[in-house]
N, CA, C and O atoms as a GROMACS GRO file, in nm:
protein
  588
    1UNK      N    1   4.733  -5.680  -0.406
    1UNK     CA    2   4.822  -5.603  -0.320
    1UNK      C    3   4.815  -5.658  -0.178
    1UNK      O    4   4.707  -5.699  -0.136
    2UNK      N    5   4.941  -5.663  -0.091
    2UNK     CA    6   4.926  -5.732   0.014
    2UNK      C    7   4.914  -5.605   0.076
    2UNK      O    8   4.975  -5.501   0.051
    3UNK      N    9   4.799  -5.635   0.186
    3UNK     CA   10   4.774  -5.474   0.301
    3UNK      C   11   4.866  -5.511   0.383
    3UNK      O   12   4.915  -5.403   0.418
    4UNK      N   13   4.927  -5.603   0.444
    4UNK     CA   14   4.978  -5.626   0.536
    4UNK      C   15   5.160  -5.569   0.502
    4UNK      O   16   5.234  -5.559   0.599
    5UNK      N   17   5.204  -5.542   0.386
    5UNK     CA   18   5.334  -5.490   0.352
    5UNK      C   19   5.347  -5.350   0.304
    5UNK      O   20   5.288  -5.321   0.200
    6UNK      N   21   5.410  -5.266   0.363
    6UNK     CA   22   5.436  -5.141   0.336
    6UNK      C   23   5.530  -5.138   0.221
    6UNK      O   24   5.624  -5.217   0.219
    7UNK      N   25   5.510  -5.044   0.116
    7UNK     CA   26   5.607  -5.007   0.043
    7UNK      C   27   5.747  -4.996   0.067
    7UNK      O   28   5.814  -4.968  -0.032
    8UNK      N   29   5.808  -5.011   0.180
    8UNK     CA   30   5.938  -4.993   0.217
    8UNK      C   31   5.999  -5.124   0.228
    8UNK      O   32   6.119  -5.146   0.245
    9UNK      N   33   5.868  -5.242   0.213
    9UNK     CA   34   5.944  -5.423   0.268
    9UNK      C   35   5.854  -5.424   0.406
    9UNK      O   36   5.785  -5.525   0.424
   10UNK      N   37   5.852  -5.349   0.476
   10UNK     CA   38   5.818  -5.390   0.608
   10UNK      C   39   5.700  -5.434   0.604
   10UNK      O   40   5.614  -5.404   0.520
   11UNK      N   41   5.684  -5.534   0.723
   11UNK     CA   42   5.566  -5.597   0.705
   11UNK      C   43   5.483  -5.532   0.831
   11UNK      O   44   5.534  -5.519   0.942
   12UNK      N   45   5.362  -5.496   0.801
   12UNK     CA   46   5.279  -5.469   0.950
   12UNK      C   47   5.215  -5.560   0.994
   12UNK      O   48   5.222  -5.668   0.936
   13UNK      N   49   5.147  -5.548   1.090
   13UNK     CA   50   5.117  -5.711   1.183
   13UNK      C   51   4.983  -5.744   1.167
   13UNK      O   52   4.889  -5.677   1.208
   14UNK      N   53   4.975  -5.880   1.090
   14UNK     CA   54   4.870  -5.933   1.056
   14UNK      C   55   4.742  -5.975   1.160
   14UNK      O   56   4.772  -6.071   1.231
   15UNK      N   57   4.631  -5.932   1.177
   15UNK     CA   58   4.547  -6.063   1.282
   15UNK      C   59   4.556  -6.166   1.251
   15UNK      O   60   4.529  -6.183   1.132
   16UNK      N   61   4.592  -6.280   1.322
   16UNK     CA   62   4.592  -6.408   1.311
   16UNK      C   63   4.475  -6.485   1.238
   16UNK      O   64   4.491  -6.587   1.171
   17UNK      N   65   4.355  -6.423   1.260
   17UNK     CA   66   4.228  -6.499   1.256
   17UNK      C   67   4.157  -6.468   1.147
   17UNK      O   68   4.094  -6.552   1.083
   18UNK      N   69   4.163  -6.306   1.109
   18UNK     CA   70   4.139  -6.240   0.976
   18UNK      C   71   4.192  -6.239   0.879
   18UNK      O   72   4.137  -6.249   0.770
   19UNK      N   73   4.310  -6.225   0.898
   19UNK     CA   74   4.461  -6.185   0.772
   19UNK      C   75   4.453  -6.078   0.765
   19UNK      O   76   4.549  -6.024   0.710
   20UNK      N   77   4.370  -6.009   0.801
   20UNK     CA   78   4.375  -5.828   0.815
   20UNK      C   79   4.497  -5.782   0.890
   20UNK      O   80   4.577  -5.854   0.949
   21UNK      N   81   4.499  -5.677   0.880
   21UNK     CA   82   4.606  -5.537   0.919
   21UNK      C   83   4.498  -5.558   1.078
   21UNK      O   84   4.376  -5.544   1.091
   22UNK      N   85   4.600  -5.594   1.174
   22UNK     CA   86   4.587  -5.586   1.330
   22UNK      C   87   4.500  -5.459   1.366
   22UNK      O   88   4.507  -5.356   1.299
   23UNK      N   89   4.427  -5.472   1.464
   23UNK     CA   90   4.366  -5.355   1.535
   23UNK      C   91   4.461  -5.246   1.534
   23UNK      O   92   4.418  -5.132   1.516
   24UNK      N   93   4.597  -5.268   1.553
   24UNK     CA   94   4.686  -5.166   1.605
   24UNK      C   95   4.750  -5.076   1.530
   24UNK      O   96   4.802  -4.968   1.555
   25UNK      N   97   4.729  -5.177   1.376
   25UNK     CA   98   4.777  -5.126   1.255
   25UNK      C   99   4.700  -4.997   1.210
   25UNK      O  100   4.752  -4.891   1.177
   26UNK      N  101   4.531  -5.036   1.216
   26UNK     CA  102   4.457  -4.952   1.135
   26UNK      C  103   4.467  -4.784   1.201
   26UNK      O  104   4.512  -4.736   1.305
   27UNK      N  105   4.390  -4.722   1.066
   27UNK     CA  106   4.406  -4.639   1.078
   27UNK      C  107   4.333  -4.564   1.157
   27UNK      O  108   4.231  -4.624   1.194
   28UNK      N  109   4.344  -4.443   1.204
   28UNK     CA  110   4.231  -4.356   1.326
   28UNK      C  111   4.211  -4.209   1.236
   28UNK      O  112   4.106  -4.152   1.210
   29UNK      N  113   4.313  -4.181   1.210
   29UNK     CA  114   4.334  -4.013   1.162
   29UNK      C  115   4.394  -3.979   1.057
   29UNK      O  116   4.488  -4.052   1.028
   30UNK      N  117   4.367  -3.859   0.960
   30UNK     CA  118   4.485  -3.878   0.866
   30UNK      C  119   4.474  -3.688   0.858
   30UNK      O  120   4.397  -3.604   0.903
   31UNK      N  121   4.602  -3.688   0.771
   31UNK     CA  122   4.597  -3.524   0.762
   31UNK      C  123   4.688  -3.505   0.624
   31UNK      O  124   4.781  -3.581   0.598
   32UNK      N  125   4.650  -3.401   0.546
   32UNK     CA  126   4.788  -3.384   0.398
   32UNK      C  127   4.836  -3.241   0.516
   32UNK      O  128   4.791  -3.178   0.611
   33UNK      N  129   4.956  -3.250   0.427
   33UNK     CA  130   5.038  -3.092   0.475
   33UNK      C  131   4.972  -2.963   0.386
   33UNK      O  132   4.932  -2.981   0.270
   34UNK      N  133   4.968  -2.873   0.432
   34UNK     CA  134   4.904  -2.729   0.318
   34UNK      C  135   4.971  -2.689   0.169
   34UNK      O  136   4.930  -2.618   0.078
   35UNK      N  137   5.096  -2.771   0.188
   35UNK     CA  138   5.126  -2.757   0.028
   35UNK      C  139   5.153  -2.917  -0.031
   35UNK      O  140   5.244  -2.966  -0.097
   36UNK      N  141   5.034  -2.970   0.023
   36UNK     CA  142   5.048  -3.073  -0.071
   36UNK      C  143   5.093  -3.188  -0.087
   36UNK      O  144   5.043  -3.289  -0.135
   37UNK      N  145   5.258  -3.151  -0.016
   37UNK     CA  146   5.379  -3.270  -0.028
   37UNK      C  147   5.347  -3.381   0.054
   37UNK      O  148   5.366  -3.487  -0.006
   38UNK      N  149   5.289  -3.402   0.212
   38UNK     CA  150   5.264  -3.478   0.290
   38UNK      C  151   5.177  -3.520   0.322
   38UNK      O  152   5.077  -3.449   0.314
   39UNK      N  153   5.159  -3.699   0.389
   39UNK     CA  154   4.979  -3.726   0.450
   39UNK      C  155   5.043  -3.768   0.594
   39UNK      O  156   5.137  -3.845   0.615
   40UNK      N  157   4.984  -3.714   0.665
   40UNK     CA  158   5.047  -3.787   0.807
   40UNK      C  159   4.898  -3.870   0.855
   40UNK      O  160   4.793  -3.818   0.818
   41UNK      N  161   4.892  -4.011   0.944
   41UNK     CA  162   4.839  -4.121   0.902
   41UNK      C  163   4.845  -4.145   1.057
   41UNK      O  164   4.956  -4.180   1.095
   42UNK      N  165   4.753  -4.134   1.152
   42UNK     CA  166   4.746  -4.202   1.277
   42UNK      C  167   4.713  -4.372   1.330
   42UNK      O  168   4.620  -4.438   1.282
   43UNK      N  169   4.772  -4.404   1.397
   43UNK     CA  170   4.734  -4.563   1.431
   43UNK      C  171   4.683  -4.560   1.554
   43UNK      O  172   4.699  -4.474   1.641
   44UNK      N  173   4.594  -4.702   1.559
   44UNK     CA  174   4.531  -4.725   1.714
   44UNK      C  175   4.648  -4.751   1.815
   44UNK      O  176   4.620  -4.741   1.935
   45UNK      N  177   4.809  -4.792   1.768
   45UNK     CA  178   4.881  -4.834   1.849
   45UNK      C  179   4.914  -4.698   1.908
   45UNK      O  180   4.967  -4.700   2.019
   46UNK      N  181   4.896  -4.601   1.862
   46UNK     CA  182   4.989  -4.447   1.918
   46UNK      C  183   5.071  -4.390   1.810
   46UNK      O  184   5.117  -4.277   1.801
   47UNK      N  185   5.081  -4.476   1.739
   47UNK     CA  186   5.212  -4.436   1.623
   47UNK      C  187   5.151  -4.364   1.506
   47UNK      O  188   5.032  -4.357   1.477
   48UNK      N  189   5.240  -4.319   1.452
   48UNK     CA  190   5.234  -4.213   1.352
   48UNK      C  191   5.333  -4.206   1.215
   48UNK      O  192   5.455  -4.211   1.224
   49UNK      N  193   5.262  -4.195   1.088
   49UNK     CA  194   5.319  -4.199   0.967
   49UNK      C  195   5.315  -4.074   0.898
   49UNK      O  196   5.215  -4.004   0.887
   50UNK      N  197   5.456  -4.042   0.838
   50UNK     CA  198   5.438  -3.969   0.736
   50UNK      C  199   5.465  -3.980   0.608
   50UNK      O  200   5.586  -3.984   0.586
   51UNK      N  201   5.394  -3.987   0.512
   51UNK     CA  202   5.434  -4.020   0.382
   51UNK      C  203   5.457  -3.878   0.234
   51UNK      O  204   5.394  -3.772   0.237
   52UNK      N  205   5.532  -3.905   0.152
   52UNK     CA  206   5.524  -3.849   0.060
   52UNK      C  207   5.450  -3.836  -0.026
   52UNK      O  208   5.478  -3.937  -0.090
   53UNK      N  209   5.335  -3.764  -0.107
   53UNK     CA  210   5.281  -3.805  -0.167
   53UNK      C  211   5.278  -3.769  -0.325
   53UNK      O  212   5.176  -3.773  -0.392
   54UNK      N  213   5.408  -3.733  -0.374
   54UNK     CA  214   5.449  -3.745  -0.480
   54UNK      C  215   5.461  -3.845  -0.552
   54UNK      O  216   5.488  -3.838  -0.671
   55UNK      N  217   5.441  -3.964  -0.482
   55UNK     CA  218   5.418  -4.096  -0.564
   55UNK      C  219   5.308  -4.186  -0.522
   55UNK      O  220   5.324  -4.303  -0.488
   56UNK      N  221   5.216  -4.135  -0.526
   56UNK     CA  222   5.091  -4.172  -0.507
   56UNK      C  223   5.031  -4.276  -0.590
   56UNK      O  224   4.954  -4.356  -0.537
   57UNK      N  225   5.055  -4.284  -0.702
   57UNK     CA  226   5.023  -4.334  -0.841
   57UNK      C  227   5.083  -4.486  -0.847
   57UNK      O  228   5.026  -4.588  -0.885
   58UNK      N  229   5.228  -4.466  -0.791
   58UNK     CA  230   5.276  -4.572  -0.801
   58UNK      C  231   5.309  -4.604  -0.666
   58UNK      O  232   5.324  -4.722  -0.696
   59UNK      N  233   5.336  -4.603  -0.529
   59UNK     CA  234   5.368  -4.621  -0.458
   59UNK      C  235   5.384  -4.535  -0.353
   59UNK      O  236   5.388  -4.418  -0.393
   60UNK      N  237   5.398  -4.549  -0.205
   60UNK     CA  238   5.402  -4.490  -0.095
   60UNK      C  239   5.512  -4.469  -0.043
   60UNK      O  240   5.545  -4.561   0.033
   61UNK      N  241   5.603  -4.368  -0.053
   61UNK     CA  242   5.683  -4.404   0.037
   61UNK      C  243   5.680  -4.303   0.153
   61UNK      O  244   5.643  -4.186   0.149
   62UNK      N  245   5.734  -4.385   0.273
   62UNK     CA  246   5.730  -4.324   0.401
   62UNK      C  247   5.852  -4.198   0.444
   62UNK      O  248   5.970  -4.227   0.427
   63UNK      N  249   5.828  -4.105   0.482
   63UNK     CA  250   5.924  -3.988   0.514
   63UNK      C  251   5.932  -4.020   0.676
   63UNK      O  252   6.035  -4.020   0.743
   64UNK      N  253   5.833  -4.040   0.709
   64UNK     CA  254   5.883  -4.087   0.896
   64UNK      C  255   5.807  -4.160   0.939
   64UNK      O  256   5.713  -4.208   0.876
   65UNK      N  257   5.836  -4.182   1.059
   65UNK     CA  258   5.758  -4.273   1.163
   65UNK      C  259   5.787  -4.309   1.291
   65UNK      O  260   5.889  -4.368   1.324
   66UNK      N  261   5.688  -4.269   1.376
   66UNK     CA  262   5.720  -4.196   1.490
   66UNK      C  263   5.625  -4.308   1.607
   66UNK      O  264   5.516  -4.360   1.583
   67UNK      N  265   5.684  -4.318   1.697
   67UNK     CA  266   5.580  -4.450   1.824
   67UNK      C  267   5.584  -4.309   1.908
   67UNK      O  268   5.473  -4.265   1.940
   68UNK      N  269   5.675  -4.248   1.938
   68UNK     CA  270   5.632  -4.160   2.023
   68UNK      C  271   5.590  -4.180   2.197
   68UNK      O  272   5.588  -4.297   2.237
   69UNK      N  273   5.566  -4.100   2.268
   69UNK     CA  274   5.514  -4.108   2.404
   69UNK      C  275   5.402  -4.165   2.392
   69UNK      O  276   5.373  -4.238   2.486
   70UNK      N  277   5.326  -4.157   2.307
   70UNK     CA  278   5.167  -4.176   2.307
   70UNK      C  279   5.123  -4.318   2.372
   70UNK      O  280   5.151  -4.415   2.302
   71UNK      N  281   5.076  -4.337   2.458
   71UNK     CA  282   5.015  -4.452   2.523
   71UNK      C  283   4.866  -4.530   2.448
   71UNK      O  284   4.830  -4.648   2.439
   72UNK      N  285   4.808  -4.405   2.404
   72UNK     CA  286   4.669  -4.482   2.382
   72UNK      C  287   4.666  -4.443   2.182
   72UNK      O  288   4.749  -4.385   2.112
   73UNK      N  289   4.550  -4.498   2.155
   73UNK     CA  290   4.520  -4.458   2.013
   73UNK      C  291   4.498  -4.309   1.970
   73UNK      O  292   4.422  -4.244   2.042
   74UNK      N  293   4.548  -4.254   1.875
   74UNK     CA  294   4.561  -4.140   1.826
   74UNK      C  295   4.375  -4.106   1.780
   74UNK      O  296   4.302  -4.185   1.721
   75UNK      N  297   4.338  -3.971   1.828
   75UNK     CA  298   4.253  -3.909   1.809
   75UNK      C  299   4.249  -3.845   1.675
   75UNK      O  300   4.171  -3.886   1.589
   76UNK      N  301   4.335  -3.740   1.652
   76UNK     CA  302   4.307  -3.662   1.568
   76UNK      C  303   4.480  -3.612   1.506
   76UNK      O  304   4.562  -3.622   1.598
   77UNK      N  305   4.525  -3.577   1.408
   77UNK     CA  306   4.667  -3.552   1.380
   77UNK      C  307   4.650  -3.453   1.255
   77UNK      O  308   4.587  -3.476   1.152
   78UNK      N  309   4.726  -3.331   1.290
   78UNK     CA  310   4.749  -3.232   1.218
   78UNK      C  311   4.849  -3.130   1.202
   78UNK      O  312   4.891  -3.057   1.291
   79UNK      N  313   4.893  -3.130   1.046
   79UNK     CA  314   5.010  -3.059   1.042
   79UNK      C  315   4.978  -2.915   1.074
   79UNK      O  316   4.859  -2.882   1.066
   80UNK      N  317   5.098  -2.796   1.120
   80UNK     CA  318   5.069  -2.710   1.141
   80UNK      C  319   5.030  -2.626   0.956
   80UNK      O  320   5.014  -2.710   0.867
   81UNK      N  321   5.019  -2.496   0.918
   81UNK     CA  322   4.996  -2.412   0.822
   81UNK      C  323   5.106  -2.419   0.768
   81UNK      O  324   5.124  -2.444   0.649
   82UNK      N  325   5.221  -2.390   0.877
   82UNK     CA  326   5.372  -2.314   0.829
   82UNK      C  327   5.464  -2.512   0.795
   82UNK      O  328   5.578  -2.553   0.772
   83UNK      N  329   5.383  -2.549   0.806
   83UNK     CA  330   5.466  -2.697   0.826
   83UNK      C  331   5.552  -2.704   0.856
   83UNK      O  332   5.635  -2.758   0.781
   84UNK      N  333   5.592  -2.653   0.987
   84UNK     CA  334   5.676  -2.655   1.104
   84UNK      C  335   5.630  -2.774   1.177
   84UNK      O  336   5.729  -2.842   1.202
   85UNK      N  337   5.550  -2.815   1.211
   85UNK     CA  338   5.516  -2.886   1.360
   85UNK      C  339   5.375  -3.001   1.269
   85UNK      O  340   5.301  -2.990   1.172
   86UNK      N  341   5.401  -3.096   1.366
   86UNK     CA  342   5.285  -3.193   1.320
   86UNK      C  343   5.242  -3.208   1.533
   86UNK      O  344   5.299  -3.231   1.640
   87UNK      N  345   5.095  -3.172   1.472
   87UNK     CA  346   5.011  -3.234   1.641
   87UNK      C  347   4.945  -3.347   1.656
   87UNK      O  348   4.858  -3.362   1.571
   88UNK      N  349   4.956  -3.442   1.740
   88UNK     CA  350   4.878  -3.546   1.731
   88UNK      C  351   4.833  -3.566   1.866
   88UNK      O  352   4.910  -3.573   1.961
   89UNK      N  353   4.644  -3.581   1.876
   89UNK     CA  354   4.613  -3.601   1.956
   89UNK      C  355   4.605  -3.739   2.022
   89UNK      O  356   4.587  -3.838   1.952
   90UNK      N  357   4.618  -3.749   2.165
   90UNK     CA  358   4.576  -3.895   2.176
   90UNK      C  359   4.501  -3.907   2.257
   90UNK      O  360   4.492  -3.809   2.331
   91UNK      N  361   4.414  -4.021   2.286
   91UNK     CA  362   4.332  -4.100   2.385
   91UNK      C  363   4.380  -4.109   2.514
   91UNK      O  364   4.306  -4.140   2.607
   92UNK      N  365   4.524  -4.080   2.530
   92UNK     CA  366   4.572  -4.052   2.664
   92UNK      C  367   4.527  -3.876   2.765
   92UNK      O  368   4.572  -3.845   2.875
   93UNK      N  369   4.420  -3.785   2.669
   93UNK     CA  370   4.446  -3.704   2.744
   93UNK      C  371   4.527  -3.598   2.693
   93UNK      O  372   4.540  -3.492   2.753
   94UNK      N  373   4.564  -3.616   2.619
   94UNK     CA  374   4.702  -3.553   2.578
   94UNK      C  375   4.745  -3.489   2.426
   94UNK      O  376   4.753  -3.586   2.351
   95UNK      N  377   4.773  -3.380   2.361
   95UNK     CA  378   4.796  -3.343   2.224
   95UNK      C  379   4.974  -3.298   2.251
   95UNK      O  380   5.023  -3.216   2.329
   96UNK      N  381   5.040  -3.396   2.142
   96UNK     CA  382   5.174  -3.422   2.152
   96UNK      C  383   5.239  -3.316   2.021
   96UNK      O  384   5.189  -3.311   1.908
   97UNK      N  385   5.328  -3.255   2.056
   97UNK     CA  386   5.338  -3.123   1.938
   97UNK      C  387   5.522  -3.194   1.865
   97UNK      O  388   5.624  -3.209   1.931
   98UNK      N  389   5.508  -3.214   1.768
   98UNK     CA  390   5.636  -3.273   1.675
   98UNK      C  391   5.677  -3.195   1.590
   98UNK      O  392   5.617  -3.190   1.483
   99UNK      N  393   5.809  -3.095   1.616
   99UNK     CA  394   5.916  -3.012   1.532
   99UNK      C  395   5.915  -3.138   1.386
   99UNK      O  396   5.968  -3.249   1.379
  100UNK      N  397   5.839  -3.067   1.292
  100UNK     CA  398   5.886  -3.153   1.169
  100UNK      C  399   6.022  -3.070   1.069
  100UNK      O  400   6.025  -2.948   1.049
  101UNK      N  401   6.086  -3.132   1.036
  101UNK     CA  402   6.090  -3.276   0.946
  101UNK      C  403   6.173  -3.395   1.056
  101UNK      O  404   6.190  -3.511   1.018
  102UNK      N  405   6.213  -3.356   1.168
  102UNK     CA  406   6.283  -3.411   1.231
  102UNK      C  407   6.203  -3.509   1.373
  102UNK      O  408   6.253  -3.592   1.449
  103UNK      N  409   6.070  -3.459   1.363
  103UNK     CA  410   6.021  -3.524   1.442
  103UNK      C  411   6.000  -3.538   1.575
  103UNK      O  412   5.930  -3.624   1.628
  104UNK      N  413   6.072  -3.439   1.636
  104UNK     CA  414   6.108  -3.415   1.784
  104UNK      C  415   6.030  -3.348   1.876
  104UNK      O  416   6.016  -3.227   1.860
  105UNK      N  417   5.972  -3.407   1.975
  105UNK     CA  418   5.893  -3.395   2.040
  105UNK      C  419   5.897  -3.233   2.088
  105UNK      O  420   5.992  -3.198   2.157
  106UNK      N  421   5.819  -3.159   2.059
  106UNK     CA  422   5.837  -2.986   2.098
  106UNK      C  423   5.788  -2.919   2.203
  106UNK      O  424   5.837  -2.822   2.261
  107UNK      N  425   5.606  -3.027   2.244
  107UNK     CA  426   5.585  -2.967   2.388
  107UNK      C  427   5.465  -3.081   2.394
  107UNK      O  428   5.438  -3.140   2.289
  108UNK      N  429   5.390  -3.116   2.517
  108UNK     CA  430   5.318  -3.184   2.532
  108UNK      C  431   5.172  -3.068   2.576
  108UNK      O  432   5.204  -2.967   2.638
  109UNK      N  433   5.037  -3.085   2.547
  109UNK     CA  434   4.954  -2.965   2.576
  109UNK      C  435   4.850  -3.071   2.673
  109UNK      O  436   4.758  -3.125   2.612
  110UNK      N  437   4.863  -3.095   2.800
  110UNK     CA  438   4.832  -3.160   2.896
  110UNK      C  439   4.728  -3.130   2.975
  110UNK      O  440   4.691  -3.206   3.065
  111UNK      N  441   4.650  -2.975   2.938
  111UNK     CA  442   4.559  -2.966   3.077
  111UNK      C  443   4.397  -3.031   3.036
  111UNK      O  444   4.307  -2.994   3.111
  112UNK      N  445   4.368  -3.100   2.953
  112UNK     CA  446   4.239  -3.150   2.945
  112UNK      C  447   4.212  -3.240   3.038
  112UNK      O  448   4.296  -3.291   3.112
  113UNK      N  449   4.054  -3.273   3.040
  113UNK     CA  450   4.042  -3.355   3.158
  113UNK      C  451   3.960  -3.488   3.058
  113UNK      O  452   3.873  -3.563   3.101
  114UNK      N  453   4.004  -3.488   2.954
  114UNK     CA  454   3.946  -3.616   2.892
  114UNK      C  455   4.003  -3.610   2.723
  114UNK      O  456   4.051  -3.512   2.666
  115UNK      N  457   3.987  -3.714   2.681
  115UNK     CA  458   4.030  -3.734   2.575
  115UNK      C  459   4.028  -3.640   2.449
  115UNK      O  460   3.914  -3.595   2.434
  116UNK      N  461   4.128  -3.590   2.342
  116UNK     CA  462   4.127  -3.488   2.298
  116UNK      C  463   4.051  -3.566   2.166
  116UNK      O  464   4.104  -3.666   2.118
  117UNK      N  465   3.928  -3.515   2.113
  117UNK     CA  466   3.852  -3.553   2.010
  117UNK      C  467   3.898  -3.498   1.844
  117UNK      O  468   3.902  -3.556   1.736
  118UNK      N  469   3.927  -3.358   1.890
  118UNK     CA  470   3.983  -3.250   1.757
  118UNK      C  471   4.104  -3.138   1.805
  118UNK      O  472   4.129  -3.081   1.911
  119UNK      N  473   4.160  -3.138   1.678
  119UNK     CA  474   4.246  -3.000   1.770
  119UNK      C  475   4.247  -2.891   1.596
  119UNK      O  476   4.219  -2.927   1.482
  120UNK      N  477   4.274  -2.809   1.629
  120UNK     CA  478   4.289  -2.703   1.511
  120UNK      C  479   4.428  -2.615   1.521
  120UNK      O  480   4.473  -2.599   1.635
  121UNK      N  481   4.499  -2.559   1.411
  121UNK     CA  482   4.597  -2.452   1.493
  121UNK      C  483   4.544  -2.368   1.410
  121UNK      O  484   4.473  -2.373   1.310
  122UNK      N  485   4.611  -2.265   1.493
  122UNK     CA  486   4.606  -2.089   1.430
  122UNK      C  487   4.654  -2.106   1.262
  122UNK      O  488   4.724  -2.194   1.211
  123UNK      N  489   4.599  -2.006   1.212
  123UNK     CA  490   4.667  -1.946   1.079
  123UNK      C  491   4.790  -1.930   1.086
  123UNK      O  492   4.862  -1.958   0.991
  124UNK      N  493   4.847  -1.873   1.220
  124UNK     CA  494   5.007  -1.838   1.228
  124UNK      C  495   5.083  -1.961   1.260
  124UNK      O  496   5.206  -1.950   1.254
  125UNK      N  497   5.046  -2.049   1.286
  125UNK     CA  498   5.049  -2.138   1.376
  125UNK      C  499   5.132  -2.143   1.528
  125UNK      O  500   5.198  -2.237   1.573
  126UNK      N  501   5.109  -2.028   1.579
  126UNK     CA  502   5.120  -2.030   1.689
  126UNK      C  503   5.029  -2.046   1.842
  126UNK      O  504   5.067  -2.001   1.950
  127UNK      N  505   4.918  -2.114   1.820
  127UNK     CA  506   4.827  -2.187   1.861
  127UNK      C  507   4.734  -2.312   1.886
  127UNK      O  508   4.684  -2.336   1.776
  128UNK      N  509   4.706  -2.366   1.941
  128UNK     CA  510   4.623  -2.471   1.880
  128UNK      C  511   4.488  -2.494   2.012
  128UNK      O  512   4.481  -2.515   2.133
  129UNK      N  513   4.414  -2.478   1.915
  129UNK     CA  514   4.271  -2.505   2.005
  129UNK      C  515   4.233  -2.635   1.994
  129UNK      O  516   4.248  -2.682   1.881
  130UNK      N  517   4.176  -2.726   2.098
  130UNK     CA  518   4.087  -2.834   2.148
  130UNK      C  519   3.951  -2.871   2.181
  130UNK      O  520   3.878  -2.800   2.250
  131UNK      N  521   3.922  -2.962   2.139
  131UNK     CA  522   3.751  -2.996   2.229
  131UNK      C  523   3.818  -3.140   2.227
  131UNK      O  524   3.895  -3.203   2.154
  132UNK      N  525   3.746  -3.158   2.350
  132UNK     CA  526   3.770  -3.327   2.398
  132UNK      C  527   3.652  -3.388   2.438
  132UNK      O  528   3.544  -3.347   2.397
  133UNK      N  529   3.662  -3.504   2.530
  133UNK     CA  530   3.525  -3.571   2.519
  133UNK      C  531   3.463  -3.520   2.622
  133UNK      O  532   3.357  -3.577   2.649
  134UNK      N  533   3.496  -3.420   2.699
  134UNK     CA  534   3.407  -3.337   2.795
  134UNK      C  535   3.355  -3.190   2.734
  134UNK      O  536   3.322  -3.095   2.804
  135UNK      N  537   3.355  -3.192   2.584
  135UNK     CA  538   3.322  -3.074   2.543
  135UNK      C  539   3.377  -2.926   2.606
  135UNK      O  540   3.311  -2.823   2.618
  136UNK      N  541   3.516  -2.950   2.643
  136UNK     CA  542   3.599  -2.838   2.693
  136UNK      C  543   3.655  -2.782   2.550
  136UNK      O  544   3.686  -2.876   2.476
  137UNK      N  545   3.671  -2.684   2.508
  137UNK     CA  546   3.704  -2.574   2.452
  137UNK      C  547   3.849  -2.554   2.519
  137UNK      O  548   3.838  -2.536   2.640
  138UNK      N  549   4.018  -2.552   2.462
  138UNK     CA  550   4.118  -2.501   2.573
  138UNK      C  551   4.178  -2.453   2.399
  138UNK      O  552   4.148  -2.474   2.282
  139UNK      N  553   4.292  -2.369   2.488
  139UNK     CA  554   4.355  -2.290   2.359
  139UNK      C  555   4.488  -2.314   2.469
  139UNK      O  556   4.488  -2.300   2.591
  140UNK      N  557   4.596  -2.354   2.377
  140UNK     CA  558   4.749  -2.346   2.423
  140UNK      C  559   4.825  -2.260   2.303
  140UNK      O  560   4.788  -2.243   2.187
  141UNK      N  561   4.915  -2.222   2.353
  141UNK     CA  562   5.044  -2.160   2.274
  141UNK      C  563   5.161  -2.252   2.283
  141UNK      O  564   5.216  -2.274   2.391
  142UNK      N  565   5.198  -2.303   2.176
  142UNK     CA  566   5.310  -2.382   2.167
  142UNK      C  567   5.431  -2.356   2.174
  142UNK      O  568   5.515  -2.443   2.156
  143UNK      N  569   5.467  -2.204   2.209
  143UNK     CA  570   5.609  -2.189   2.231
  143UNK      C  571   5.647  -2.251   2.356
  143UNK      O  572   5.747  -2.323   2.351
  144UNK      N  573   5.581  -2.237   2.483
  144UNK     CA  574   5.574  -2.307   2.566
  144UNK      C  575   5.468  -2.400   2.606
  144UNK      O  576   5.456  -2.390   2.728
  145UNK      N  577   5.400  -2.471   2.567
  145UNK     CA  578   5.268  -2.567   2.588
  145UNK      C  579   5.189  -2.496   2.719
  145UNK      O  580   5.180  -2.546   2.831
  146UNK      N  581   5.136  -2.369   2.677
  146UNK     CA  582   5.072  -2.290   2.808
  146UNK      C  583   4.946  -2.295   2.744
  146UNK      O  584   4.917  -2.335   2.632
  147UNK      N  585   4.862  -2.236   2.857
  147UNK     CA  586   4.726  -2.246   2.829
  147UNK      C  587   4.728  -2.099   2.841
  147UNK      O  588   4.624  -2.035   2.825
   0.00000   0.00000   0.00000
């Protein structure tokens, strides 16, 4: 199996020197959805995958894929309960909130003062709590990205 080709044809970007899947390629984070259907798949570049996983057995195919605002490598990425929303943290500081199935950026949760390590949401999912690399504890509400 070539690592370097996605099930869709596309090719991801090889290291020159290894033949490996690029620093930028690999993976950081991964998450399934609560019923099952989805794995969402973080990269060191910032970017973000979602796949189906109804064909697991035989093949991958991708439902989205997202570069997003994200500047630095993805921390941590998780769908909400209600699988409404996918969160992905990043190395910028920053946990980026995505209206799924469409992908659209819903609110940015900005007040940490260092890199977001984990994030969790509520049961309802109208929450999502943080610890970052300053061992801050923050809780936002995502209707408006408030603290």
């Amino acid at each position: 199996m070539d690592l370097n080709r996605h099930s869709e044809g596309q090719v991801l970007p090889a290291d020159p020197e290894t033949k490996e899947l690029s620093l930028g390629a690999q993976a950081r984070c991964v998450d399934v959805s609560a019923d099952g259907s989805l794995c969402a798949v973080g990269f060191r570049d910032g970017s973000f995958r979602v796949y189906k996983t109804s064909n697991w057995k035989n093949n991958w195919k991708m439902a989205a894929a997202k570069k997003g605002p994200m500047k630095e490598w993805l921390e941590d990425i998780k769908f909400s309960p209600d699988n409404r929303y996918i969160a992905v943290s990043s190395h910028d500081n920053k946990v980026y909130v995505f209206a799924f199935t469409e992908i659209t950026l819903h609110c940015t949760l900005a007040a940490s003062s260092s890199f977001i390590s984990h994030l969790d949401w509520s049961a309802d999912s109208r929450y999502i709590r943080t610890n970052d690399g300053n061992y801050e504890l923050l809780y936002y509400d995502i209707a408006d990205g408030g603290r």
